[in-house]
C-alpha positions, -999 to 999 in steps of 0.1 A, spaced: 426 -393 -343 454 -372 -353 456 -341 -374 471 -364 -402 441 -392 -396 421 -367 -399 431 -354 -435 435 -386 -449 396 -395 -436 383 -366 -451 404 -367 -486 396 -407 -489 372 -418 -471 338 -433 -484 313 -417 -469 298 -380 -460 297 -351 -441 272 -348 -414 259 -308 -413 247 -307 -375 252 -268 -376 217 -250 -367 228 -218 -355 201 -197 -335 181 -185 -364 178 -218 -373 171 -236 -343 133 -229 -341 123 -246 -375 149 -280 -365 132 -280 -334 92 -278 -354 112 -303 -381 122 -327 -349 87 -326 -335 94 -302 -307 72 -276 -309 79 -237 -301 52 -244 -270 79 -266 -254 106 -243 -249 111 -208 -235 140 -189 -240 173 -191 -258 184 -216 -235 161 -242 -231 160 -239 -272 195 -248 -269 191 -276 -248 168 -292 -266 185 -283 -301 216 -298 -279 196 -331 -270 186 -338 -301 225 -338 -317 234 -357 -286 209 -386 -294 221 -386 -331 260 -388 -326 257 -415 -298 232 -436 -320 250 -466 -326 247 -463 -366 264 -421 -362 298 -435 -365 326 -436 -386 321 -463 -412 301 -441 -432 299 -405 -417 333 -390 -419 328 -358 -402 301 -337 -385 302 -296 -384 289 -285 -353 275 -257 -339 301 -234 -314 274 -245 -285 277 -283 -293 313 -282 -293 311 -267 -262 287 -293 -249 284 -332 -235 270 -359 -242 252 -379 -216 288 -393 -197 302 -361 -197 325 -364 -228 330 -335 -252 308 -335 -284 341 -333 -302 360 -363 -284 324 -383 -287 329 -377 -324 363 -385 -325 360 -417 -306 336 -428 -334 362 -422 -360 342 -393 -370 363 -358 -379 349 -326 -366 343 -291 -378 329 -258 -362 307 -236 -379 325 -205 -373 305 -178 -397 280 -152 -378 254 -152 -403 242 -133 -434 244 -95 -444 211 -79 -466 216 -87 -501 232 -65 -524 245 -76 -559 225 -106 -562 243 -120 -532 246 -121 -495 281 -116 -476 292 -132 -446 288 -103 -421 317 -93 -402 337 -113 -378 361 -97 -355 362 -126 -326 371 -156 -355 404 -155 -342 394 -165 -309 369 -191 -320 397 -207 -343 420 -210 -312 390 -220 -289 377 -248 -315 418 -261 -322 424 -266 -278 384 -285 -288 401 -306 -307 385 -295 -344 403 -302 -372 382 -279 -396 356 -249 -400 324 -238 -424 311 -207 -432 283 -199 -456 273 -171 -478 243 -169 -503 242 -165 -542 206 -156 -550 216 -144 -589 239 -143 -610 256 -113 -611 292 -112 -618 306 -84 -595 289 -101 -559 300 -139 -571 337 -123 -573 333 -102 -542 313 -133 -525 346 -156 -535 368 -129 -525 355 -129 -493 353 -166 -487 392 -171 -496 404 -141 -477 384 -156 -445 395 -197 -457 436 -180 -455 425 -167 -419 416 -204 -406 445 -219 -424 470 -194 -408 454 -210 -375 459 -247 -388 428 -259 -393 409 -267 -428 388 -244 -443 354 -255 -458 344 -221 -481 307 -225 -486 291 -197 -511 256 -218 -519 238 -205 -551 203 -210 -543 186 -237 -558 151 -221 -566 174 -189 -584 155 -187 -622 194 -180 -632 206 -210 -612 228 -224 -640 243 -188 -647 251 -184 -612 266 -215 -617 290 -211 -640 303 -179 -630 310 -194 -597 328 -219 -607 349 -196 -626 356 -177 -596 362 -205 -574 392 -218 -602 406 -177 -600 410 -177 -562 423 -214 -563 453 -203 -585 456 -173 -557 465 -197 -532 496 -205 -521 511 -240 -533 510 -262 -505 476 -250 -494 445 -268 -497 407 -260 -489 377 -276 -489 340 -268 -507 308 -272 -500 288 -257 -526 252 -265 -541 245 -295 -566 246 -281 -599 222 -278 -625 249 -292 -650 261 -333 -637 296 -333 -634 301 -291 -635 326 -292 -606 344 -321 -618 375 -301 -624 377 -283 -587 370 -328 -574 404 -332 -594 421 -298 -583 453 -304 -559 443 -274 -538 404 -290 -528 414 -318 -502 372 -325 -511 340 -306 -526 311 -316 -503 275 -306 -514 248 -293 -494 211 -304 -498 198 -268 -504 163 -275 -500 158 -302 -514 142 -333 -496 166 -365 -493 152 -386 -521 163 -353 -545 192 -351 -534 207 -382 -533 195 -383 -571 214 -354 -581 246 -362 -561 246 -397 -575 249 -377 -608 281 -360 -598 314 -377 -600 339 -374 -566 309 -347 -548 299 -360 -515 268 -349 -490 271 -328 -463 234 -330 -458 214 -312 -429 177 -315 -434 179 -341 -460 198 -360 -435 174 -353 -404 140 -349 -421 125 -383 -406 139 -382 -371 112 -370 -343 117 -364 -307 90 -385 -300 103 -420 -318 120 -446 -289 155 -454 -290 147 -486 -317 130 -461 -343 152 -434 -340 183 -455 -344 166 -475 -376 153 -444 -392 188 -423 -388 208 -458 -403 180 -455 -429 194 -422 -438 227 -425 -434 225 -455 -455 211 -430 -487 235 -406 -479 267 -426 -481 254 -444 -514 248 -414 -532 281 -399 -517 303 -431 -538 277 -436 -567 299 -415 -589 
């Protein structure tokens, strides 16, 4: 697929987003989630390896294909891996009419103002130009809203669109993540002045330009209807925040034009330990959830 394929996938297609992103934080409670526990690894690299098997199995299973997962972020170690005949994740994905992204943020500063910053970033240039010779046609980065306090949503926003102009300038698509947590008591709040924010730096941007979201599903059905219909969001994308897969689907059925990009709620039934028949049912089974409650509205 070409850059232009790719775009037009992503703006049109019926289907989701596929979040297989655990960075190294993460990677230990996958791995538990997966069945693999901490016992059977030592080291950064065999948790790797074993984070890295477990994506493998998932984009070569015969249902992980194009048809109803439009794209997949990856971690910058899976892009740099193979699967098991030596292609490149990204090709792999590719092949499968599957678009794919890089998870390019380097984690969470301490929370001040009810929210947490992306920390600083001084090598994103190279990643971008590393993940475009990959192949990748976008990025995701995430920050954290855990209230809602009007001076860190702006500064969180700010943030997000001064990084999201850095990617474009490299030609790639931005997806701006700032997730509001779901178990926030001010939830709604947050919310609101977030979407608020989001319509500011949209105007901001140059004409031409367009990003992508990926924010929380809202308290409110159908709050982010008007950034679905703005000509600057190529598509807003909602993550699963916590809650399991039969939740979420519910909520995003609620919420016209919002798609999943689903991590846990995609992989909570998979285990290392189910043969090639079972695994392959139980991902369809998912995937099959997913993509419904990504067209529903």
């Amino acid at each position: 697929m070409h850059s232009q394929e790719m775009t037009a996938k992503i703006a049109n297609g019926h289907g989701f987003i596929a979040a297989l992103d655990q960075s190294g934080g993460s990677t230990p409670k996958a791995l538990r989630g997966y069945g693999v526990d901490d016992s059977e690894w030592s080291g950064e690299d065999e948790m790797f390896g074993r984070i890295h098997d477990m994506r493998c199995r998932i984009v070569t299973s015969p249902s992980f294909n194009g048809e109803k997962v439009l794209g997949a972020i990856l971690f910058e170690k899976t892009m740099d891996g193979c699967v098991a005949d030596g292609t490149s994740v990204p090709d792999a994905l590719k092949s499968r009419g599957i678009v794919p992204f890089l998870k390019v943020d380097k984690g969470l500063e301490d929370e001040a103002d009810g929210v947490q910053l992306m920390k600083p970033n001084p090598t994103l240039d190279a990643l971008l130009e590393k993940g475009k010779a990959a192949g990748i046609f976008g990025t995701k980065m995430r920050s954290v809203i855990q209230s809602a306090n009007p001076t860190g949503i702006a500064a969180i926003v700010d943030q997000q669109f001064e990084v999201g102009r850095q990617i474009l300038g490299h030609g790639l698509m931005p997806i701006i993540e700032p997730e509001v947590n779901i178990k926030a008591e001010d939830r709604a709040q947050s919310e609101q002045l977030l979407l608020a924010e989001i319509l500011r730096a949209l105007e901001a941007l140059p004409e031409g330009e367009q990003i992508m979201l990926k924010l929380s599903l809202p308290v409110e059905a159908n709050l982010y209807k008007p950034l679905v219909d703005h000509p600057k969001v190529l598509r807003l994308v909602a993550l699963s925040g916590g809650f399991s897969r039969e939740e979420a689907c519910a909520h995003l059925a609620r919420n016209s034009g919002m798609i999943a990009s689903f991590s846990r709620a995609l992989l909570e039934e998979l285990r290392a330990g189910m043969d090639d028949a079972e695994f392959d049912a139980s991902l369809a089974s998912a995937i099959d959830d997913i993509q419904a409650a990504s067209v529903a509205g």
